[in-house]
C-alpha positions as CSV (number, residue, x, y, z in Angstrom):
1,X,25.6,2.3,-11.5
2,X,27.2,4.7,-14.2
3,X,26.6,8.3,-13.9
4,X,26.3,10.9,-16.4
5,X,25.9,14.6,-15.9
6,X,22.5,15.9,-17.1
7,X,20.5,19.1,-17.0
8,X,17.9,18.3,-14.4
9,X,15.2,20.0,-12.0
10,X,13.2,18.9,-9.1
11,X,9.7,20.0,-9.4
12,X,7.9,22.0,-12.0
13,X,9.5,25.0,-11.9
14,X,10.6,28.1,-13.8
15,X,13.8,28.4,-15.5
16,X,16.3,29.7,-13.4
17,X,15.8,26.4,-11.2
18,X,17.6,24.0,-14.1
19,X,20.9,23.1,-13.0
20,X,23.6,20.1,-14.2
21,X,23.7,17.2,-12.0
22,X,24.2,13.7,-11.9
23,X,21.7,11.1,-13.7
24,X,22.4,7.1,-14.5
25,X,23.7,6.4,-17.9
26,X,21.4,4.8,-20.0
27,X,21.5,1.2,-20.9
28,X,21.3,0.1,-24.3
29,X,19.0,-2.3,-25.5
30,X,18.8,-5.0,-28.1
31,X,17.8,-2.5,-31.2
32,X,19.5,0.7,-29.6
33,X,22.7,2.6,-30.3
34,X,24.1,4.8,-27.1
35,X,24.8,8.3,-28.6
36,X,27.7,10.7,-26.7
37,X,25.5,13.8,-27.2
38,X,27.5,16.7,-28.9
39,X,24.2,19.1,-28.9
40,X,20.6,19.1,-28.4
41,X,17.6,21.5,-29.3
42,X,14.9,23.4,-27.3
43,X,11.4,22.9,-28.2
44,X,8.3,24.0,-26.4
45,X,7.5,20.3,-25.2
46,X,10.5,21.1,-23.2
47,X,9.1,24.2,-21.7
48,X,5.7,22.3,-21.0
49,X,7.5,19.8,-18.6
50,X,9.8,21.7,-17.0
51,X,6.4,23.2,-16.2
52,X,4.7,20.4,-15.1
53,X,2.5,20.4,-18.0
54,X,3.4,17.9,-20.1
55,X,4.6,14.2,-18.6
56,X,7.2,12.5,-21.2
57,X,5.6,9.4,-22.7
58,X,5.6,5.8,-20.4
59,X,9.1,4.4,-20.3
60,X,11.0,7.5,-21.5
61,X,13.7,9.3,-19.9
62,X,12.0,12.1,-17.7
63,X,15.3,14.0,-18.8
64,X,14.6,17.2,-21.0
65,X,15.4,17.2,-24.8
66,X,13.4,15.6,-27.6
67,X,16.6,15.8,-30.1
68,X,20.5,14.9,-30.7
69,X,23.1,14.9,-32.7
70,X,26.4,13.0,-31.4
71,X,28.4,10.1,-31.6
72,X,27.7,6.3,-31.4
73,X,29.8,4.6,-28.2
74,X,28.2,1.7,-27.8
75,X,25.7,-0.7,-29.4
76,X,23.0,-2.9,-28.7
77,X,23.7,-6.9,-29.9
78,X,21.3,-6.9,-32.5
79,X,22.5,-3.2,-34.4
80,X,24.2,-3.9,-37.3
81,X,23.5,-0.7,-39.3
82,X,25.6,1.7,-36.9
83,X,29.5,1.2,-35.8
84,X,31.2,3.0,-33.1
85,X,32.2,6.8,-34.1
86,X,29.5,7.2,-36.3
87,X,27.7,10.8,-36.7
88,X,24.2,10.7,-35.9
89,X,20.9,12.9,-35.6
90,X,17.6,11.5,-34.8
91,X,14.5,12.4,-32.8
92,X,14.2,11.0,-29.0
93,X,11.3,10.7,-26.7
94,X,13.3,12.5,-24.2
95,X,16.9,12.5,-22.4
96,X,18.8,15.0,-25.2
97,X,20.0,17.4,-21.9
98,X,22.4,14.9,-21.7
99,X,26.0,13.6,-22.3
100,X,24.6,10.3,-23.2
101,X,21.1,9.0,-24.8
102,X,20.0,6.0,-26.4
103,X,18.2,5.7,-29.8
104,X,16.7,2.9,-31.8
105,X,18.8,2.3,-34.8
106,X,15.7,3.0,-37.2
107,X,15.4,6.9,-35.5
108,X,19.0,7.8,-36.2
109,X,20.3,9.4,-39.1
110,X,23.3,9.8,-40.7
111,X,24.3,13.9,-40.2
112,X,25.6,14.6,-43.5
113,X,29.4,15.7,-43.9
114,X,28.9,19.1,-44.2
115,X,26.7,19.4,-41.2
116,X,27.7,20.1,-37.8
117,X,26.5,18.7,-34.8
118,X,25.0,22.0,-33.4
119,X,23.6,21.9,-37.3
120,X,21.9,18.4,-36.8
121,X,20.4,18.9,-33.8
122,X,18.6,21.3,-35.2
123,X,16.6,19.4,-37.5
124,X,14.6,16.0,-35.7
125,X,11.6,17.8,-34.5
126,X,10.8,20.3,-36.3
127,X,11.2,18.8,-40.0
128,X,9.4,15.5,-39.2
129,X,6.6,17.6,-37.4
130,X,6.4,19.6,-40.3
131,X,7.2,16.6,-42.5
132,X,4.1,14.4,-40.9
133,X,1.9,17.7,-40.5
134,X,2.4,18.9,-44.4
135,X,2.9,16.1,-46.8
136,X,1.5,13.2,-44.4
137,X,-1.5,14.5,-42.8
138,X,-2.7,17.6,-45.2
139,X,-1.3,15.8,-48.3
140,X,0.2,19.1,-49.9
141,X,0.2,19.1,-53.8
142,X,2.1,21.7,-55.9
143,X,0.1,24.8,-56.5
144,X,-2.4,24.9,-53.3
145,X,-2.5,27.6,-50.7
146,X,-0.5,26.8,-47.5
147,X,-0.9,29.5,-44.4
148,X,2.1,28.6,-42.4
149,X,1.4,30.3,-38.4
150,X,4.1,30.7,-36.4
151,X,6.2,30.9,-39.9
152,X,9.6,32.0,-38.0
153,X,9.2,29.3,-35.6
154,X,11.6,25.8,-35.7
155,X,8.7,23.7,-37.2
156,X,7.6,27.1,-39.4
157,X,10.6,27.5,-41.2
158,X,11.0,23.9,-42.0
159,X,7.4,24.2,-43.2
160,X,8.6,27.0,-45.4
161,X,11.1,24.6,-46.6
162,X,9.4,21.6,-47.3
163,X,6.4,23.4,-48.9
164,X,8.5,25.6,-51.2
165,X,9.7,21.6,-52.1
166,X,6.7,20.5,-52.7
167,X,5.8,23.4,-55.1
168,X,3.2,25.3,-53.3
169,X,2.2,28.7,-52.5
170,X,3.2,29.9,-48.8
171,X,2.0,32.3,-46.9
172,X,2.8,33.1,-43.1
173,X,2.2,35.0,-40.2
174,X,4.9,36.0,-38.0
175,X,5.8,39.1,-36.1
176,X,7.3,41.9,-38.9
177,X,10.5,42.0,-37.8
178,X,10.8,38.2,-38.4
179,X,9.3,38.3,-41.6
180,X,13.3,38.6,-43.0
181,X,13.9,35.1,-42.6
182,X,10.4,33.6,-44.2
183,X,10.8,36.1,-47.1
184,X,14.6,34.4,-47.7
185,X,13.2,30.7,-47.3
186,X,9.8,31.3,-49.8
187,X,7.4,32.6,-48.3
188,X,5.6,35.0,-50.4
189,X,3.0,36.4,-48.4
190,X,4.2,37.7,-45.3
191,X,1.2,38.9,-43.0
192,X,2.8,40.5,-39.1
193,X,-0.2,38.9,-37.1
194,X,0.3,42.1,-34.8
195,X,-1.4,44.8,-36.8
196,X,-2.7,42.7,-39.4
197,X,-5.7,40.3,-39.5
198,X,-4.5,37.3,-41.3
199,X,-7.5,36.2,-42.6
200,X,-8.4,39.5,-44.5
201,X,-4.7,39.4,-46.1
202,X,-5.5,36.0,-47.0
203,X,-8.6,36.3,-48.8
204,X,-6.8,39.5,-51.0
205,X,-4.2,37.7,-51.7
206,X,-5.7,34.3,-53.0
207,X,-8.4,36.8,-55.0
208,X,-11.2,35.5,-51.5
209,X,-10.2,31.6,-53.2
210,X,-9.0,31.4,-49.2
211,X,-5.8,28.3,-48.7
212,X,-5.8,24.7,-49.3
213,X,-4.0,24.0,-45.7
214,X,-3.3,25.9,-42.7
215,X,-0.3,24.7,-40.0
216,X,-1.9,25.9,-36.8
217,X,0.0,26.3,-33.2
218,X,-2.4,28.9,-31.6
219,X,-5.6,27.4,-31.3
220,X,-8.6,29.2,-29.7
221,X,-7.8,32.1,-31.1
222,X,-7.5,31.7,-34.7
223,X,-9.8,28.8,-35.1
224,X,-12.9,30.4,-36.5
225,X,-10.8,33.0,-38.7
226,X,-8.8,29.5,-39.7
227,X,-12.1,27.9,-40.8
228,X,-13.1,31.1,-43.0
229,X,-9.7,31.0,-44.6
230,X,-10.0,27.6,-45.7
231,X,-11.1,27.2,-49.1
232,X,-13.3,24.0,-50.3
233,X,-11.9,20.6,-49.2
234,X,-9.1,22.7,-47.0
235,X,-7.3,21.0,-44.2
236,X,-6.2,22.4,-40.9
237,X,-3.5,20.6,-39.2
238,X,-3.6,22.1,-35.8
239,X,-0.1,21.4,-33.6
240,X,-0.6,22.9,-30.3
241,X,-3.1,25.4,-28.4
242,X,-0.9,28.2,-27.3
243,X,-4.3,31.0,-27.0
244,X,-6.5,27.8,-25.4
245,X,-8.5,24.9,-26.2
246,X,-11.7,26.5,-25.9
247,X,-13.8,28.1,-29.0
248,X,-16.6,30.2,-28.4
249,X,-19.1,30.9,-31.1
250,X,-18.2,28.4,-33.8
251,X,-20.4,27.5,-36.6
252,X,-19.7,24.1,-37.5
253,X,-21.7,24.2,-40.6
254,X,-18.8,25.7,-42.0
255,X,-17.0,22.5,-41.7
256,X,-20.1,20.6,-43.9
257,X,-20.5,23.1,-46.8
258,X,-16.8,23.1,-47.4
259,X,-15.8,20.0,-46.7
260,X,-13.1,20.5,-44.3
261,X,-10.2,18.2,-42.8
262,X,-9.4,19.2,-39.1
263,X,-6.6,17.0,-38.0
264,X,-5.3,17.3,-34.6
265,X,-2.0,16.1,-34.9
266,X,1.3,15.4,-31.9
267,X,4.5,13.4,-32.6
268,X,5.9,12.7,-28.8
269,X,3.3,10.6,-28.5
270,X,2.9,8.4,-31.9
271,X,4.4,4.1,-31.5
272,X,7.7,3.3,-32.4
273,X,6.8,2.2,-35.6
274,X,5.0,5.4,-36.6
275,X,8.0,7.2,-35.6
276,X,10.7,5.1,-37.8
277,X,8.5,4.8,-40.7
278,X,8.3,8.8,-40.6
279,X,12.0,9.0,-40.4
280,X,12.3,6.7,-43.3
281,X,10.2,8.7,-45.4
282,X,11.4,12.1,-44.2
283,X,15.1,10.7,-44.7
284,X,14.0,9.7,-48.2
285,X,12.4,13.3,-49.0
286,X,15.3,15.4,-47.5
287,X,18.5,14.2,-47.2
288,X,20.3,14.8,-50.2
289,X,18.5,18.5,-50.0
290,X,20.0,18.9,-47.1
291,X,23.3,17.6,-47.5
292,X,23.6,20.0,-50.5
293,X,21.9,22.7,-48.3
294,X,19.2,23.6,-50.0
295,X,17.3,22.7,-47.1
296,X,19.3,23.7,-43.7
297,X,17.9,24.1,-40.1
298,X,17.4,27.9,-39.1
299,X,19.3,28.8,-36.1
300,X,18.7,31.1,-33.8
301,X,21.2,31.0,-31.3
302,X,23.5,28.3,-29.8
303,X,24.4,28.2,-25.9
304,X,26.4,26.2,-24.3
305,X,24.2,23.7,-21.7
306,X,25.4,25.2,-19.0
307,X,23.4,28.3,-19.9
308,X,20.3,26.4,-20.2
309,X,18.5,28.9,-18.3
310,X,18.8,31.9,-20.8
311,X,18.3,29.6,-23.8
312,X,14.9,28.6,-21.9
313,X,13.9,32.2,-20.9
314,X,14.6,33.5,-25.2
315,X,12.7,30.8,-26.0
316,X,9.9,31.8,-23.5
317,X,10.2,35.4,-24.5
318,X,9.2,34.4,-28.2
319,X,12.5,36.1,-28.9
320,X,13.9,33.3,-30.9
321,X,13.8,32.9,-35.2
322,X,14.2,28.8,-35.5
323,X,15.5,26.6,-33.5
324,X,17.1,27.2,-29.7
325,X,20.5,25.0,-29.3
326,X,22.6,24.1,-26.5
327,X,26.1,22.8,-27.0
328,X,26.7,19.8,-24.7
329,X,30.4,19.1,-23.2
């Protein structure tokens, strides 16, 4: 059996107990291409596992990393789309912590020349979350309200992006001193969910009309203020449940007289064919506005893997603006 060096821990644990070791080396099947990962990306599904809290999908690699950008090595007999040395990002169902992963053929993309790979890793999970939560799911037409939380986040600022694309009016909430990097990508209502209540600045600033469609990550906490910022026929696309899963004194009559959408919404988790056709259509959307750059990944910080521990522990902290990469060698 082949090995491969991978980032790896035993039991749920906290950070500090990651450490490189040895792993088999994936084998390639029929419609797969075998990547030599040059970087991968943090994302909170990471986190969750590490933790114990959230078990990788049946069959995938129980390896960290959701995300690559590398190489092609090697091919499966019935790839013909992909040669040996090609550049390629694509989303993964895990096993980016890695010097090698496998991908289907349909998941990879092409990582544009002026791209690098720390770039291109940068970009799978957040822009087809945001890609699947914003045009897909809440159907986003120019000139509607979009409330972007968590707007400095990876999937925020590619919201920011995509919605600025699409010709709509975005406004976020992120903490004030992050509020730079939202202003600089279109945001044009910047609300610092701190000392502000965000559904107060909404209302003022939409003249009490309220938004079209809210990106939620939070949850418990801003569900019923969510609900009273939503205008008539508004959809929330809620992502994750950082504050909890439980809601205390909702009126859901709210949902009937306005004629709301709430659409729980995760991508780890969707079929194969889900997954490619989203990639196809994303690809579609962005790729020429991102090999121009007028879309681009926001980076935070890049570490190299061996430092996977601090690149955890920023991430963690909420310290980071976009995306979290490590630097695989």
């Amino acid at each position: 059996m082949v090995k491969m060096k991978a980032i790896l821990f035993d039991e749920p644990c906290t950070a500090d107990k990651l450490y490189i070791g040895e792993f088999p080396k994936p084998e390639v099947g029929e419609e797969e291409i075998l990547v030599e990962v040059k970087a991968t990306a943090l994302n909170r599904a990471d986190i969750l596992q590490r933790l114990g809290k959230y078990p990788p999908p049946t069959g995938a690699s129980p390896i960290l990393g959701l995300e690559i950008a590398g190489v092609v090595v090697e091919k499966g007999s019935k790839v013909f789309k992909w040669k040996t040395g090609d550049k390629v990002f694509g989303l993964i169902p895990g096993g980016g912590y890695a010097q090698y992963a496998v991908i289907h053929e349909e998941m990879a993309m092409r990582i544009p020349d002026r791209l690098s790979f720390e770039e291109a890793a940068a970009i799978p999970e957040a822009f087809l979350t945001s890609y699947q939560s914003i045009v897909w799911l809440a159907e986003l037409k120019a000139g509607e309200f979009i409330l972007i939380h968590a707007g400095a986040s990876g999937v925020g600022t590619a919201s920011i992006q995509l919605a600025r694309e699409i010709g709509a009016k975005i406004i976020i909430t992120a903490s004030a001193e992050k509020h730079f990097i939202c202003k600089e990508l279109g945001a044009e209502v910047l609300i610092d969910y701190k000392s502000q209540n965000f559904k107060d600045v909404v209302m003022n600033s939409t003249n009490n009309y309220g938004v079209d469609v809210i990106i939620d990550f939070i949850g418990a906490n801003y569900f019923n203020d969510n609900v009273e910022s939503l205008t008539r026929d508004g959809r929330l696309i809620l992502l994750a449940t950082l504050s909890g899963g439980k809601v205390n004194e909702f009126d859901v009559r709210q949902i009937l007289t306005k004629r709301l959408k709430i659409i729980g919404s995760t991508l780890r988790s969707r079929s194969l064919e889900y997954q490619i056709k989203l990639t196809k259509d994303f690809y579609n959307f962005a790729y020429e506005k991102i090999a121009s750059g007028r879309i681009k990944p926001v980076i935070d910080k890049v570490y190299d893997w061996t430092d996977v521990t601090e690149a955890h522990k920023r991430m963690e902290e909420n310290k980071n603006i976009g995306k979290i990469v490590l630097r695989i060698n």
